[in-house]
C-alpha positions as CSV (number, residue, x, y, z in Angstrom):
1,X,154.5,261.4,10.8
2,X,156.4,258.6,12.7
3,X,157.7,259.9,16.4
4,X,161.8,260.8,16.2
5,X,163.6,257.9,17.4
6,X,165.8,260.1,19.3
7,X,165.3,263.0,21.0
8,X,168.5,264.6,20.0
9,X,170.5,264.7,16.6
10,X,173.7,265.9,15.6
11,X,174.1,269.7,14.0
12,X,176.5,270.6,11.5
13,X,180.3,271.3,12.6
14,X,182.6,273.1,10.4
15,X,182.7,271.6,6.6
16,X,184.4,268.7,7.8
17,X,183.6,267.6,11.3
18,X,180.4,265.9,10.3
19,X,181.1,265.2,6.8
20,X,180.4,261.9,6.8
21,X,178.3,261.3,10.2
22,X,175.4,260.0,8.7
23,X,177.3,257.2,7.3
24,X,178.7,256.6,11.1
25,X,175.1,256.9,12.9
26,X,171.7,256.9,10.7
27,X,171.8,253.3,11.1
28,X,171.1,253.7,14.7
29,X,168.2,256.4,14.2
30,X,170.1,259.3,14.5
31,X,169.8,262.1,12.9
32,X,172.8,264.4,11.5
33,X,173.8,267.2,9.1
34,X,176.1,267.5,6.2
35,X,177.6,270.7,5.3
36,X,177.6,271.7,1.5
37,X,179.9,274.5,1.5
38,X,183.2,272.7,0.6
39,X,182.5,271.0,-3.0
40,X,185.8,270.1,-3.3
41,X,186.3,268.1,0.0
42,X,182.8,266.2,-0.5
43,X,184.6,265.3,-4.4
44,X,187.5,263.9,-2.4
45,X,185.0,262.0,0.7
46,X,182.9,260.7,-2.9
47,X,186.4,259.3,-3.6
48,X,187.5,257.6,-0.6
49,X,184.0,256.5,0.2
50,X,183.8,254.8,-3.6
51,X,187.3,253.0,-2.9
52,X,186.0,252.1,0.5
53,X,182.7,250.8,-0.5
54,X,184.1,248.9,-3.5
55,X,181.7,251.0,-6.0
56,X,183.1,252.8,-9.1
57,X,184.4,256.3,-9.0
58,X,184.1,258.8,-12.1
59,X,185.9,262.2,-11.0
60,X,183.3,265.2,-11.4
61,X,186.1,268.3,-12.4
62,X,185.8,271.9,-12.2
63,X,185.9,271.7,-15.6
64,X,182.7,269.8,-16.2
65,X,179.2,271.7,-16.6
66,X,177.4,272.5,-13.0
67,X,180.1,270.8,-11.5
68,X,179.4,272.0,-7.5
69,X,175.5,270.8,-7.7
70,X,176.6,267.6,-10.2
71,X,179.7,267.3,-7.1
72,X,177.0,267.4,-3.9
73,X,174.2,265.3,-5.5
74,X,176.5,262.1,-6.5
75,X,177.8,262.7,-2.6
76,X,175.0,262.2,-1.3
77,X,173.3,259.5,-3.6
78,X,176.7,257.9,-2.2
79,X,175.7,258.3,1.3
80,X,172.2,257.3,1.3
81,X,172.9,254.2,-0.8
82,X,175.9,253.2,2.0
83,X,173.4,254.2,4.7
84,X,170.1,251.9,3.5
85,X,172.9,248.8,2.9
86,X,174.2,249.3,6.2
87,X,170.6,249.8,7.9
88,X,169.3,246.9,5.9
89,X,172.9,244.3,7.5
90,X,171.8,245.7,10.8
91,X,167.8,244.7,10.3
92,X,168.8,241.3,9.3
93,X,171.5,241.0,12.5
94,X,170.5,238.9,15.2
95,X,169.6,239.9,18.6
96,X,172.9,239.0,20.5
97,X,175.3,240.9,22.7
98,X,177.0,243.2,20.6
99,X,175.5,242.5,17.4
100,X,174.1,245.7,15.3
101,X,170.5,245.9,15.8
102,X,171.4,245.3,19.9
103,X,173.1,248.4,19.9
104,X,170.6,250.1,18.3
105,X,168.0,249.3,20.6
106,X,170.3,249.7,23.7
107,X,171.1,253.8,22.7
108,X,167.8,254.1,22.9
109,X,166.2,256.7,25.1
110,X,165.1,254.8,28.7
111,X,161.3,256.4,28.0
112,X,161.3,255.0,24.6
113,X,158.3,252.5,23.3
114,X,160.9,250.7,20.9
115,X,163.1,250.6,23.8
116,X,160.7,249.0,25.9
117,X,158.9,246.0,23.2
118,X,162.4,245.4,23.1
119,X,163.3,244.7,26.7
120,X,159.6,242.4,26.6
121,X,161.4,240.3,23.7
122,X,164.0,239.8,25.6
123,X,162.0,238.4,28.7
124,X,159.8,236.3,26.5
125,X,160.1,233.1,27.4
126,X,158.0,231.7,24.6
127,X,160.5,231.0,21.7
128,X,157.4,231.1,18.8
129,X,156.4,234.4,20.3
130,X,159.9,235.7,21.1
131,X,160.6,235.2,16.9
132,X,157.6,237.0,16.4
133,X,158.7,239.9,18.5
134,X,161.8,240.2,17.2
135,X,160.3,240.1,13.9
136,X,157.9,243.4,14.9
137,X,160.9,244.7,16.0
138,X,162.6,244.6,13.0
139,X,160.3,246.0,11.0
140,X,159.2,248.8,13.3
141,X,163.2,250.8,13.4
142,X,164.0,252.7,10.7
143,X,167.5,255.1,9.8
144,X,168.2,258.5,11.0
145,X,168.2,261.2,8.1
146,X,170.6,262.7,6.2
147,X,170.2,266.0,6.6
148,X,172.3,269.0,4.6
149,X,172.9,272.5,5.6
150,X,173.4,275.4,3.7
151,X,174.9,278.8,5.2
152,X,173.6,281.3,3.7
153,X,175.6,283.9,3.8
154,X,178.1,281.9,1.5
155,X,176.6,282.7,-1.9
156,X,179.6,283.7,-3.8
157,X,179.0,284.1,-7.3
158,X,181.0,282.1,-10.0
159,X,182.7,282.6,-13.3
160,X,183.1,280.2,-16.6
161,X,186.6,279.2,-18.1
162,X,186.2,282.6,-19.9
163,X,186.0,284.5,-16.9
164,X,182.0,285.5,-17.6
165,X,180.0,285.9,-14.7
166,X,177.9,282.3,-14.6
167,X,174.0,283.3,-14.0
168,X,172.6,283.5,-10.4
169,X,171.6,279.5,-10.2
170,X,175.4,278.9,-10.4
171,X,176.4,280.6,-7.2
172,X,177.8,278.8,-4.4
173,X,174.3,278.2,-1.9
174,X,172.2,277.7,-5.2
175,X,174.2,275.6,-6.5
176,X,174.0,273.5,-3.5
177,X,170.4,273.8,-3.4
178,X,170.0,272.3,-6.7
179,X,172.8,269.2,-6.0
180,X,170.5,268.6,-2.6
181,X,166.6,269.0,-4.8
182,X,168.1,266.3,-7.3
183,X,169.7,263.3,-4.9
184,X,167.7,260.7,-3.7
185,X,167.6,261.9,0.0
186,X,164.6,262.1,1.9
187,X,165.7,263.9,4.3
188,X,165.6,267.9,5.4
189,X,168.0,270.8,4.0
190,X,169.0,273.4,7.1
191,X,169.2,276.5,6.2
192,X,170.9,278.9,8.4
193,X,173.1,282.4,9.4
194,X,169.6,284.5,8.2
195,X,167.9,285.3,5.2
196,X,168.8,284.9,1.2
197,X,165.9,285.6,-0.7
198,X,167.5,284.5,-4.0
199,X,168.3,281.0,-2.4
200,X,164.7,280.6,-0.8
201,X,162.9,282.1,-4.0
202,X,165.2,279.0,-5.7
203,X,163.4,276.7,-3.5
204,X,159.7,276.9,-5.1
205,X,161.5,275.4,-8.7
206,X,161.9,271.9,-7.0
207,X,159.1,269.7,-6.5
208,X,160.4,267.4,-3.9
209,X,160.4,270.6,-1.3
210,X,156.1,270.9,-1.6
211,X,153.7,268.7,0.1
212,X,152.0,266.0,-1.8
213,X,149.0,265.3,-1.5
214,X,148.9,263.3,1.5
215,X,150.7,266.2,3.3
216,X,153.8,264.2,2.9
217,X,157.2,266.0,1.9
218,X,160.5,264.3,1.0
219,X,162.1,267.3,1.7
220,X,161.9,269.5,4.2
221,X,163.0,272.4,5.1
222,X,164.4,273.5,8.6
223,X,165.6,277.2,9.2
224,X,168.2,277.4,12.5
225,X,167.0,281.0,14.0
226,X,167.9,283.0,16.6
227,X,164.4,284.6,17.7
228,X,160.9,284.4,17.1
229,X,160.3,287.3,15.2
230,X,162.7,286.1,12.2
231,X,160.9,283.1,12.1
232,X,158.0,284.6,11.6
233,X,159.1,286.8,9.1
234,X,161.1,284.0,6.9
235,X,158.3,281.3,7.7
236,X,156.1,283.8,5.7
237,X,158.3,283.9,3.0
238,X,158.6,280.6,2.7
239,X,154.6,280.1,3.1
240,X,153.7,282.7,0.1
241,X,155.9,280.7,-2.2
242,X,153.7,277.0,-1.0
243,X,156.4,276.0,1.1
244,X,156.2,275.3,4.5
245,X,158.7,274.8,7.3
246,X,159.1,272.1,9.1
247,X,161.4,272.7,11.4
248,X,162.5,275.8,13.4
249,X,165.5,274.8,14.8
250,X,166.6,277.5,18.2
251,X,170.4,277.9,18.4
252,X,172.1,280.0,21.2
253,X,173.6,283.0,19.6
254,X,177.1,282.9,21.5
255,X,176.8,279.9,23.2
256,X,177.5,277.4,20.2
257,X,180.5,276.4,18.3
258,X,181.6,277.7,14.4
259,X,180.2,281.7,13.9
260,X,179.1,283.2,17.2
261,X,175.4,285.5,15.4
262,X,174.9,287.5,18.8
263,X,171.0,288.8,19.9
264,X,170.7,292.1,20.6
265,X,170.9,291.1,23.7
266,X,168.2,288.5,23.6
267,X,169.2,285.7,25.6
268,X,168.3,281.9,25.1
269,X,165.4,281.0,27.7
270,X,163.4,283.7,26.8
271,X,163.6,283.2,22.9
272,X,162.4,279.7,24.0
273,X,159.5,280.9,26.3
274,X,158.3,282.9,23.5
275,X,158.1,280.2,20.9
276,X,156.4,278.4,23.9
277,X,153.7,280.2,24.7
278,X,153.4,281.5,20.3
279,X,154.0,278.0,18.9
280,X,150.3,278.1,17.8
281,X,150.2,281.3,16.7
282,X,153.2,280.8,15.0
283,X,151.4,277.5,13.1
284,X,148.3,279.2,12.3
285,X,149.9,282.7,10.6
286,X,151.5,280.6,8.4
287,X,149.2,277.9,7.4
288,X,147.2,280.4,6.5
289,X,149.4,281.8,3.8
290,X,150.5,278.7,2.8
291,X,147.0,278.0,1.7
292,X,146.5,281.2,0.0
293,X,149.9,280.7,-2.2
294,X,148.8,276.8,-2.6
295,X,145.1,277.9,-4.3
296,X,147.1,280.2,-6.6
297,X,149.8,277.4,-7.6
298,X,146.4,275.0,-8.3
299,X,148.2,272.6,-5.3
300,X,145.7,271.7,-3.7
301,X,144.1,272.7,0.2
302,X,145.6,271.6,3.9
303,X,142.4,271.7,5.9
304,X,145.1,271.6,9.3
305,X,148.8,272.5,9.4
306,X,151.5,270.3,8.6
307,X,153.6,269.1,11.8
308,X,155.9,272.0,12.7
309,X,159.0,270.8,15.0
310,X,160.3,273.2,17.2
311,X,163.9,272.5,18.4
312,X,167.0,274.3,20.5
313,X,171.0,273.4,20.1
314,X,173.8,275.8,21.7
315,X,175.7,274.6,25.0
316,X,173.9,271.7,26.3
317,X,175.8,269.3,28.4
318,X,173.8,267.4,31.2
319,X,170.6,265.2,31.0
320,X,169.0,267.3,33.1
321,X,169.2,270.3,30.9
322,X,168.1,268.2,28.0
323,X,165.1,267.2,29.7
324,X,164.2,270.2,31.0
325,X,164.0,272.0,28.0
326,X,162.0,269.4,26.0
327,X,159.6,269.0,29.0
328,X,159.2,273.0,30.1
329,X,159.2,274.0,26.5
330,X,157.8,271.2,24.4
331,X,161.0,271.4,22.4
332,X,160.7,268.2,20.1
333,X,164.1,267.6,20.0
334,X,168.1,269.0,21.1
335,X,170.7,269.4,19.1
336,X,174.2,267.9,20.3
337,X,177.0,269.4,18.5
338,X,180.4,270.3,20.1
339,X,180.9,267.0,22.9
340,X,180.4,264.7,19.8
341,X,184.0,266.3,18.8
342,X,185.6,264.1,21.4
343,X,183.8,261.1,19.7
344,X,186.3,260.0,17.0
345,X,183.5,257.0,15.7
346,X,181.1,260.2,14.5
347,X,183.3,263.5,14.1
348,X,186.3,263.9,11.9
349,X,189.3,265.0,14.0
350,X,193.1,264.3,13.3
351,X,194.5,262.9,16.3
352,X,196.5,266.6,17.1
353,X,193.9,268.4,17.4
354,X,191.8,265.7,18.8
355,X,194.8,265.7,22.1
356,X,194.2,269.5,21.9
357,X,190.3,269.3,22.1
358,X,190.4,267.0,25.1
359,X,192.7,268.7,27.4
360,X,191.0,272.2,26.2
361,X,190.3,274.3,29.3
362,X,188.0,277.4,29.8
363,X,190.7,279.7,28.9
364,X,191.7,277.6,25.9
365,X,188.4,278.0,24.2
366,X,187.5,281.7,23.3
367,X,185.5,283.8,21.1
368,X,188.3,285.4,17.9
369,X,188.6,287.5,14.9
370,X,189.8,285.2,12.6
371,X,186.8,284.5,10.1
372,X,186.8,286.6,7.0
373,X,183.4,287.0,7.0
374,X,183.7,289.4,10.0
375,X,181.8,287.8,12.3
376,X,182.8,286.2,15.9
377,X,184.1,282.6,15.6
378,X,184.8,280.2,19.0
379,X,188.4,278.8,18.7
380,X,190.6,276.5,20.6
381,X,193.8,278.3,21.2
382,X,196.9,277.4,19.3
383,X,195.4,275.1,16.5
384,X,197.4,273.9,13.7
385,X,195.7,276.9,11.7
386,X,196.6,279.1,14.2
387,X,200.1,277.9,14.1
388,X,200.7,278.1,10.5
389,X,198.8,281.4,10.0
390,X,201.3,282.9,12.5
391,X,204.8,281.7,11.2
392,X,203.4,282.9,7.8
393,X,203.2,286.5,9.7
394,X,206.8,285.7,11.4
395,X,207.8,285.2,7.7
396,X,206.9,287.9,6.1
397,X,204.4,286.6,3.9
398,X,201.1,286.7,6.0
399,X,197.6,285.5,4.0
400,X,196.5,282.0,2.4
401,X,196.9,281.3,-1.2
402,X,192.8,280.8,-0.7
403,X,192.4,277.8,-2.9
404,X,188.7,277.4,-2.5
405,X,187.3,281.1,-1.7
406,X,184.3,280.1,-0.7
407,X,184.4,283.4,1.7
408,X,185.4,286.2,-0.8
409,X,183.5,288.7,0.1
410,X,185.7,291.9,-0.1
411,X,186.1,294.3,-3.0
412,X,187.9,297.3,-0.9
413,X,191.0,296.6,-4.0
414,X,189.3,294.7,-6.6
415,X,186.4,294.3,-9.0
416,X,185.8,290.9,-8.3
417,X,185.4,290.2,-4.5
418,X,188.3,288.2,-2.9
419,X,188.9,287.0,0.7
420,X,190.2,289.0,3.5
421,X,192.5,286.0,4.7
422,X,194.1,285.5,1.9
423,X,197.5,286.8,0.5
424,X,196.2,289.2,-1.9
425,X,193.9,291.2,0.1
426,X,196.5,290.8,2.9
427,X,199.1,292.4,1.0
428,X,197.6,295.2,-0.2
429,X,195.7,296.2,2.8
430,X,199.4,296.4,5.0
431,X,201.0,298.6,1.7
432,X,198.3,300.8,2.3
433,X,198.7,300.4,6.1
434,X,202.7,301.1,5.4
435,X,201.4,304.9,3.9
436,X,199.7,305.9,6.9
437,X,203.0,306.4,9.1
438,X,201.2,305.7,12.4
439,X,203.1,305.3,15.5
440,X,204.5,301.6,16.7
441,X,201.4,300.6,18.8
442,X,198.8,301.7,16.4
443,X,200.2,300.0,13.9
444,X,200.8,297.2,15.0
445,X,196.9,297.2,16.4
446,X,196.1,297.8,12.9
447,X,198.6,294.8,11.6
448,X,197.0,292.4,14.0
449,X,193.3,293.6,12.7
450,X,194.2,291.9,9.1
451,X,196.7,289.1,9.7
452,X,194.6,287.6,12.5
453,X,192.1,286.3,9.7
454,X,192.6,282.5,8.9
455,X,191.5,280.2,6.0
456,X,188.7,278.3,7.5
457,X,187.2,277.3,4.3
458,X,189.5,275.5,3.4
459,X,191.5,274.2,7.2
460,X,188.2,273.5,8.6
461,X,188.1,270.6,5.7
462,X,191.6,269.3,7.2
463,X,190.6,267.0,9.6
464,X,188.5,264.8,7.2
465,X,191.3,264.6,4.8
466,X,194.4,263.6,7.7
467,X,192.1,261.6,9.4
468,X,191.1,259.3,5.8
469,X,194.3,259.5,4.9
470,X,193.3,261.2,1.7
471,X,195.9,262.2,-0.6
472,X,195.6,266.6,-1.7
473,X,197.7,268.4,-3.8
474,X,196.9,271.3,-1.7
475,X,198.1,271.1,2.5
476,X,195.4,272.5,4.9
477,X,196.3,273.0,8.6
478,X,193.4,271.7,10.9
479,X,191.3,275.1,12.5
480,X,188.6,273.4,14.8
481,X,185.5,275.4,15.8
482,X,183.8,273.9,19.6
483,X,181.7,275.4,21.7
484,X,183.0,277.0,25.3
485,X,181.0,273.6,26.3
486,X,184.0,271.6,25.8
487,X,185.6,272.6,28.7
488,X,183.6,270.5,30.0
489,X,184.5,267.3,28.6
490,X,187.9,265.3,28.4
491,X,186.9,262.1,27.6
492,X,187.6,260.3,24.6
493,X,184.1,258.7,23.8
494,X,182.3,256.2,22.1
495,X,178.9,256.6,20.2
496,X,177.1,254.7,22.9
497,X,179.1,256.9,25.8
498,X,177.8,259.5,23.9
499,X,174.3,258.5,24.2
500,X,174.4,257.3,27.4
501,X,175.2,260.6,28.7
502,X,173.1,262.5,26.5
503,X,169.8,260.3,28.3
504,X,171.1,260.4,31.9
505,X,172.7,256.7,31.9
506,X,176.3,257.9,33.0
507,X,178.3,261.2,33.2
508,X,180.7,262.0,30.9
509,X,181.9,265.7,32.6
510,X,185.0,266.1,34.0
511,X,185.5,268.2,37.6
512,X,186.2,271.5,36.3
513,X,182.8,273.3,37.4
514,X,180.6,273.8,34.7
515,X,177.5,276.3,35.2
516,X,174.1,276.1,34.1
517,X,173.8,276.8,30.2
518,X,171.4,279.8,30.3
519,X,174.0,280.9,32.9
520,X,177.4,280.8,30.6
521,X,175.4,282.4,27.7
522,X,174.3,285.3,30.0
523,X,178.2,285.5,30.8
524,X,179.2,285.7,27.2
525,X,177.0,288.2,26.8
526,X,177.7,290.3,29.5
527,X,181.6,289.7,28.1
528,X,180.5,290.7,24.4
529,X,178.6,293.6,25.7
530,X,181.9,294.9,27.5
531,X,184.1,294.2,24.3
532,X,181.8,295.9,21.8
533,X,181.1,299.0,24.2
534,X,185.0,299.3,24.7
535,X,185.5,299.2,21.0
536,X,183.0,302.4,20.0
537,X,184.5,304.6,23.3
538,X,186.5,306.7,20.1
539,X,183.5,307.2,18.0
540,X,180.3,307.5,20.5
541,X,176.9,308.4,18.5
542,X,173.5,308.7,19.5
543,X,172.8,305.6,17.7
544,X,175.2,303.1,19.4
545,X,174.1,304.0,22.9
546,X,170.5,303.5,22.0
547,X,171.9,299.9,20.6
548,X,173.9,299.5,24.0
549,X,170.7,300.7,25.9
550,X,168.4,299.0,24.4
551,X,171.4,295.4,24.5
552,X,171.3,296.0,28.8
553,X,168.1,296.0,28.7
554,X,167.4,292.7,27.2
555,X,169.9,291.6,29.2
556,X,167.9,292.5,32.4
557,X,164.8,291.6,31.1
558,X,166.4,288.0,30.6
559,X,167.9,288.1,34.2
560,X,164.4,288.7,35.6
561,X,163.2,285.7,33.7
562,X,166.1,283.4,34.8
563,X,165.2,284.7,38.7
564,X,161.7,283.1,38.6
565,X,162.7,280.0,36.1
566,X,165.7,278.3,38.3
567,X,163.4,277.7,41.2
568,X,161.1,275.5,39.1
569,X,164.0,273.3,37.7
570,X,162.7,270.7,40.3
571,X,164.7,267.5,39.2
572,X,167.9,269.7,39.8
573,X,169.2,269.6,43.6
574,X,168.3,272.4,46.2
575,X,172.3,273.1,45.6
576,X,172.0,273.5,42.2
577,X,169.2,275.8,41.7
578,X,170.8,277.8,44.5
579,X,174.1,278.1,42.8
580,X,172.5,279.1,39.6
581,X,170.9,282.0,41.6
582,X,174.0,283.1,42.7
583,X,175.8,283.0,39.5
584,X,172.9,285.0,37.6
585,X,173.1,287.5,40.5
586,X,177.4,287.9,40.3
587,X,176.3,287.8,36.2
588,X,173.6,290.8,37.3
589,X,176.3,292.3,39.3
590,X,179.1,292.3,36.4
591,X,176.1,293.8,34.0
592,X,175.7,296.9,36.5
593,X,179.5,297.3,36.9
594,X,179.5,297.8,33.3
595,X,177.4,300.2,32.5
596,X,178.5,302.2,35.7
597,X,182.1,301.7,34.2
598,X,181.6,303.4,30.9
599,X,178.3,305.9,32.1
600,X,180.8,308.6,32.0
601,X,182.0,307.9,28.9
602,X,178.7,307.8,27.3
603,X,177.5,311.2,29.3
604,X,180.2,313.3,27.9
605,X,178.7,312.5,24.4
606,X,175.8,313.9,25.2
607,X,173.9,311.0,24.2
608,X,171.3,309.6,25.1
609,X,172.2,307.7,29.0
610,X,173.2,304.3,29.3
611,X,171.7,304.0,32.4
């Protein structure tokens, strides 16, 4: 396999944020990820992108047969055709200031072998030899992929015109399983937010997701984890079935934008440090089963493992993090996500929210409630989502029509599941609040625990359709998902900004004080940790103080780690590594307090001691 051009690419943001990236960067070798949740929206990009690209548009309705996989696959044949044309006008471009293929080689990372034949053409004096350069030049770049991601956790099931339930391969991830296996992509699907063993069983029907018998796959398959042990566990899944993952791709339980998945307490460097000193174990377990589920499927023998890619994505923001995590822990690649937000040539972001993103604080940016799916989700305060959910409230008619329901999930009042944002559920679950005649600030504690949930599904699609100017029949109100790393960024930013901060070349931050990464995830622990313990003082059990026990201790264990890693961060300044001493040990500090804060509370249970 051909070294990554990059050594970073472009996660997933919301359903709309990255969209359409690929079509804004795999020219230049950069990688990137679609999201396949919102069918509809990718119908309405297909749209804008066929009017754009003067190609013909045939609307694909909910009306037609397999409409969501029929939807995703056209999307993406659209994409990959736009991509090669656009790759293939920047091949033939000459090698001027500010023509195409210039820029591409000038992202380039300063270490890279493209990077440097291409500063040799340049210096070539000989003109025969220069054109023969340029023409090993040419032929030697290639496109980023088009990558697609699939949460799993959205597998809602779906009905016909008559209201029947549609067979398992018509639910919402299989669906978009099937629209990926059939488009012309080669490429990798992500699969993330843990384990759906209907969707990865799905997998083994398509041949494009096995190894030929070169060892070559045209697609791949890339699971985002939080820890080792999952990997292991869904890697052997994957393996008994012929499959093999190709990528394991680390992400930062709280320290990332969209849904914050917390550890138990398992904190970022340490998940890394195991993959790094396992990697080959890791390999070698699974090639093994692979083998053993190949000779049953009569496919053939791997005499050694396919490449396996391990990467990490969740708060990074200097040059020198990024390098020291691909050099300490062999990492093959970051993940840039939330900074790219403030880069209007790759994200979709209305220009409201965009103003909003770049003078977002630390306090601006904060860990809420509002996902139906239950689960933490970073937010920017006051969005347009926000905004509209509250004057809904303020109007006595709180909850979302929920025109796409791709998070229905609740049957608490119905037979068939239905969203906890929306007006329905909303409705009912106040009447029966109304019966329960509890006093002013209970109840309106309670009120505030089932209006607070917003419509994501379908206003994290917004800013895709203001930005395009695309026309809907149904107004969305822009939510927006970054990271707590914003903070650290204002500026408005090209692609090649972008770059050049991601490999060192200039700095992008702005003053406020940022702290080391493995430093702000440990906070947001320590903070998620207080919140979760504060929330159980009512209903203490023997069971939730061995979870908060055994959460503090991970904790410590990864504060112990982070005590003998910052001293060998040697490209960092004597200042630096100091500073992150002394933040883990007022992060150590703020751990202790906690737990001597609620001890008492947890001794009068008679449970088992916190400390």
């Amino acid at each position: 396999m051909a070294k990554q051009i990059h050594s970073f690419h472009i996660p997933v943001m919301g359903t709309a944020f990255s969209i359409d990236t690929p079509i804004k960067v795999a020219r230049y070798g950069i990688h990137s990820v679609i999201s396949l949740v919102d069918d509809t929206l990718i119908e309405q990009m297909r749209q804008f992108y066929c009017e754009k690209e003067g190609e013909h548009y045939t609307p694909i309705t909910k009306h037609d047969d397999d409409f969501r996989a029929r939807r995703i696959t056209a999307y993406l044949d659209l994409v990959n055709r736009i991509v090669q044309r656009q790759f293939e006008e920047l091949k033939n471009s000459p090698f001027e200031a500010g023509s195409e293929i210039t820029k591409y080689f000038e992202m380039l990372p300063e270490d890279s072998v493209l990077k440097a034949a291409w500063r040799h053409m340049l210096e070539c004096p000989d003109l025969k030899l220069k054109a023969d350069l340029q023409r090993n030049l040419r032929e030697s770049i290639r496109p980023g992929d088009i990558n697609v991601n699939i949460m799993t956790k959205l597998d809602r099931n779906n009905y016909d015109t008559q209201g029947a339930l549609l067979p398992a391969e018509f639910s919402d991830a299989l669906s978009a399983l099937r629209g990926y296996a059939a488009s012309s992509l080669r490429s990798a699907i992500v699969f993330s937010a843990g384990i759906n063993r209907r969707l990865y069983a799905y997998a083994e029907q398509f041949k494009d997701f096995y190894a030929d018998a070169t060892g070559d796959i045209k697609k791949k398959i890339i699971l985002k984890v939080s820890d080792f042990r999952s990997s292991i566990v869904q890697g052997k899944f994957f393996a008994k079935k012929g499959l093999w993952i190709s990528e394991y791709r680390v992400e930062s339980g709280l320290n990332c934008g969209g849904h914050a998945f917390a550890t138990d307490g398992y904190l970022m460097g340490p998940i890394l440090e195991e993959f790094r000193v396992k990697r080959q174990q890791l390999t070698d377990e699974l090639h093994h089963i692979y083998n053993e589920a190949l000779k049953l499927k009569n496919k053939g023998f791997f005499a050694k493992p396919h490449e396996v890619k391990i990467t990490a994505q969740g708060g990074i923001g200097t040059h020198n993090e990024d390098k020291f995590l691909r050099a300490h822990y062999g990492l093959n690649a970051t993940g840039w996500a939330t900074p790219f937000l403030l880069c209007p040539e790759v994200t979709n972001v209305d220009a409201i929210t965009l103003e909003k993103l770049s003078k977002a604080g630390e306090k601006d940016l904060y860990v809420s409630e509002v996902s139906p799916l239950g689960v933490p989700f970073n937010s920017i305060r006051d969005s347009l989502s926000d905004i509209e959910k509250n004057l809904k409230v303020m109007r006595g008619r709180p909850g979302s029509a929920c025109p796409k329901g791709h998070l229905v999930s609740n049957t608490e009042f119905t037979e068939e599941p239905i969203c906890t944002a929306s007006r329905q559920y909303q409705k009912l679950k106040i009447d029966q609040l109304n019966a329960l005649n509890l006093d002013e600030a209970e109840y309106k504690k309670h009120l505030e625990a089932i209006v607070v949930k917003a419509c994501i599904c379908h206003d994290l699609g917004q800013p895709a359709i203001v930005k395009n100017n695309i026309t809907t029949r149904v107004p969305g109100f822009t939510a927006v998902c970054p990271g707590p790393n914003l903070a650290y960024f204002s500026q408005i930013a090209t692609l090649k900004e972008m770059a050049d901060h991601i490999y060192g070349r200039i700095n992008l931050l702005n003053d406020t004080p940022r702290p080391n990464m493995f430093i702000k995830e440990l906070g947001m622990y320590v903070d998620y940790l207080k919140k979760d313990v504060a929330k159980s003082l009512r209903n203490i059990t023997d069971q939730k103080v061995k979870y908060f026990t055994e959460f503090k201790n991970n904790l410590l264990e990864g504060i112990e780690y982070y005590r003998k890693l910052f001293p060998q961060m040697v490209e960092e300044s004597l200042e630096y590594r100091t500073k992150a001493l002394n933040d883990l040990e007022a992060c150590h500090q703020r751990l202790l307090g906690l737990v001597e804060e609620f001890a008492e509370a947890f001794a009068t249970t008679g449970a088992l001691a916190v400390t």
